[in-house]
N, C-alpha and C positions, 0 to 999 in steps of 0.2 A: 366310286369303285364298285357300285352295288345297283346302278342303274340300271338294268336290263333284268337282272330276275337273283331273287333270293329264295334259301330251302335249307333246313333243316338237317342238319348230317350227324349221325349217329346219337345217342340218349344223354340228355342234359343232367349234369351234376348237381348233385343235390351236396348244398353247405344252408349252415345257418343261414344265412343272408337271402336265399333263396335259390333256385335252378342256373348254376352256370350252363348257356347254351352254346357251342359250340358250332356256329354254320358257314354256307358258303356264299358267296355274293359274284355274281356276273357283272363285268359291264357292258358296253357297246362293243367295245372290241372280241368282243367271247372269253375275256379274261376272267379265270376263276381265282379268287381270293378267299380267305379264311376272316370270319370276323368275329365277336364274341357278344352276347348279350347275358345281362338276368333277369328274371323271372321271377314272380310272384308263385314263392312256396305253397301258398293256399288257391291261387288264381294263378296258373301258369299262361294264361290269355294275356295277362297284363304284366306290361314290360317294364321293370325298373331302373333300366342303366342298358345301354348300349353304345357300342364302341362307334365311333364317326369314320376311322383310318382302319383298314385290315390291320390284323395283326401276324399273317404270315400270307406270302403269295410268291410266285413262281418264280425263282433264282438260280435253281441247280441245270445244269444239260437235263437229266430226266425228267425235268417238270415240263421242258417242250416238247409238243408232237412231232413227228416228220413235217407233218401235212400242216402245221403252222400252231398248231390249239398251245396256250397258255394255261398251265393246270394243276393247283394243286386244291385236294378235294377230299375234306375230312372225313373220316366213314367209324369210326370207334373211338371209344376214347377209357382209359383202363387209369384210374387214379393208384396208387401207391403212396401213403402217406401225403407228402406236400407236393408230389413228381406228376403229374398226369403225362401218360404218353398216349399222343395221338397220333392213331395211323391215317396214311391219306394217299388219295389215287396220286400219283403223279404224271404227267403227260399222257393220259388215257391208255396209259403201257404198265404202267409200275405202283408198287405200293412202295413208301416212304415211313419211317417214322420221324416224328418232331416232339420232343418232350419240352416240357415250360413246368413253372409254378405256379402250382393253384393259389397259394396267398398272393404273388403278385400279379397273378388275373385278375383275382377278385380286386385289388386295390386297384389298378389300371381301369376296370369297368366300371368300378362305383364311381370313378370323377365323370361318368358320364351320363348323370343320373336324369329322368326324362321327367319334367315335371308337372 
């Protein structure tokens, strides 16, 4: 899901366990997907858990372009106690929001630990 090109979308959350990263991942088909990694609190170079499956990607009518583009494309992200909501381009037209849990991202991410 992430074979063509990855990048970093809007500023990584900081929790005890280290920088929740919040980014995008392209395939071959020019599909944009959301994926999540963590981060080394002291070394943010080195990666400690990374997601293998997106964890949000383009479902709604506005996530598609006219002209064909697959799109949903994270740009901020605004915590509120355990809520994070993230806003994201949708179909290169629109902005979206999607909110989740940060305790169960962080537990989703940690079974993905890189060793």
């Amino acid at each position: 899901w992430e074979e063509h090109k990855i990048g970093g979308s809007g500023v990584p959350i900081p929790t005890d366990d280290g920088w929740l990263m919040i980014y995008h991942g392209v395939d071959r088909a020019n599909e944009y997907r959301v994926g999540i990694a963590l981060l080394d609190r002291e070394d943010p170079t080195k990666v400690i858990a990374r997601s293998p499956i997106p964890i949000f990607e383009p479902a709604e009518p506005i996530d598609f372009a006219d002209w064909g583009l697959k799109c949903v494309f994270p740009c901020a992200n605004v915590v509120i106690g355990d809520e994070v909501l993230m806003y994201y381009g949708c179909g290169d037209n629109h902005i979206g929001l999607a909110t989740f849990s940060l305790k169960k991202a962080m537990e989703f991410v940690k079974q993905y630990r890189i060793q």
